[in-house]
Residue, then its C-alpha position, 0 to 999 in steps of 0.5 A: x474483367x469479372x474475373x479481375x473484379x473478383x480477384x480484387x474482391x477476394x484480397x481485399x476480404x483477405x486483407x482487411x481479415x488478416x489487419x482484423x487478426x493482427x490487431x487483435x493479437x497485439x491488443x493489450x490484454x485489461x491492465x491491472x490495477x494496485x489502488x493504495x490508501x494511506x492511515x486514516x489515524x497516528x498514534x503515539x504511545x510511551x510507556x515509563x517503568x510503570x508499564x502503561x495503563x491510565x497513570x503512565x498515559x497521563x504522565x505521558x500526554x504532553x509528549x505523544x500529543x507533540x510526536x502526533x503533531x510531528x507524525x503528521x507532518x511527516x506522514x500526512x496521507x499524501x506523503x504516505x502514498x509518495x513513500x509506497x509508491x517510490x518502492x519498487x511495488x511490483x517486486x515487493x507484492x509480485x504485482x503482475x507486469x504492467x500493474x496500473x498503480x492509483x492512489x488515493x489521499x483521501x484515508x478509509x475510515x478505520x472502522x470499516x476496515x476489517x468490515x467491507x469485504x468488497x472493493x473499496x473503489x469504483x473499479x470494475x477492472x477484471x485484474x484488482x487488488x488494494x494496498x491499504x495502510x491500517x495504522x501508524x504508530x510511535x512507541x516509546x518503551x523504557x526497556x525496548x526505547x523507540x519504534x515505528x510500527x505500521x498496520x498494512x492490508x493487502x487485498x486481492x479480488x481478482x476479476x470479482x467482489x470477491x477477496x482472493x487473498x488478504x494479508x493484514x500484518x504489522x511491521x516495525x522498526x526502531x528510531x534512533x532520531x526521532x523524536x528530535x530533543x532540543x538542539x536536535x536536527x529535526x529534520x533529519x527526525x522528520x526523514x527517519x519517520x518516512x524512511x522507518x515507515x517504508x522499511x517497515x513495509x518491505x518487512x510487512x511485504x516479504x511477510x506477505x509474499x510468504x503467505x501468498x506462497x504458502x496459500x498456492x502450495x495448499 
């Protein structure tokens, strides 16, 4: 009977290691987490045969006051987040499998942008990075006509405070809709802001992937 009492013993011991080792393998390692912001500012900027500056400005003011307005509607900062999260972000920034995506509506104060060199959320996740939109702009150019242009910033700390890699870049794109003049579909003026703005980064990101591997190749 104690012979039999230790043979239980023993496979039970054996069990509850073997269960212990097995739960330890399928544990998922820590998800990494994308946190993404959105533009804390538009602007709106046309420039007639005089080429800019104070005179053309105030030519100018009435109209770039109305496509701020009209900016805003379509790309307010929850709209913003929605267009970059309905990309495929894990392909365009080579996000590892299984990347967590958090948003956040609230805008980052654009002053601080190039200042904090730390996380800018609370995360203590070990696998990090962050997609921040710097800037939304319309220009509207006598020669070169009209486009969307967008400031983009990714930053990638790894398991730390530290930044790992930074890439800050514009991408830009023309429009052929907007702004809609009277008579117009504003609507669909209002759709070509949203899709210029996620054309413009999938340019902005292919840019950044090229720097990613230029940085591993040195």
């Amino acid at each position: 009977m104690i012979m039999l009492k230790t043979i239980w013993v023993g496979l039970a011991s054996l069990t509850l290691a073997s269960a212990a080792q097995a739960q330890t393998a399928e544990a998922p390692s820590p998800a990494c987490e994308l946190h993404i912001w959105p533009a804390e500012r538009m602007a709106s900027v046309t420039t007639g045969l005089l080429g800019g500056g104070l005179l053309d400005a105030a030519l100018h003011a009435g109209k770039d006051a109305s496509n701020k307005a009209q900016m805003a509607s379509a790309l307010d900062s929850p709209s913003q987040v929605d267009a970059l999260q309905s990309l495929n972000l894990a392909t365009l920034l080579e996000l590892k499998p299984g990347t967590v995506i958090i948003r956040h509506e609230a805008p980052l104060e654009r002053k601080t942008m190039n200042k904090v060199k730390t996380r800018r959320s609370d995360s203590t996740a070990a696998c990090y990075s962050e997609l921040i939109t710097a800037d939304v702009l319309y220009h509207k150019a006598a020669i070169y006509g009209r486009s969307l242009k967008t400031l983009f910033m990714v930053r990638d700390f790894g398991n730390d405070q530290k930044i790992d890699f930074e890439y800050k870049a514009w991408g830009g794109n023309g429009l052929s809709l907007f702004p809609a003049k009277e008579g117009e579909d504003a609507v669909a003026a209002l759709d070509e802001l949203v899709g210029v703005f996620k054309k413009n980064f999938e340019e902005y990101a292919n840019n950044a992937r090229k720097s990613m591997a230029l940085k591993k190749k040195a």
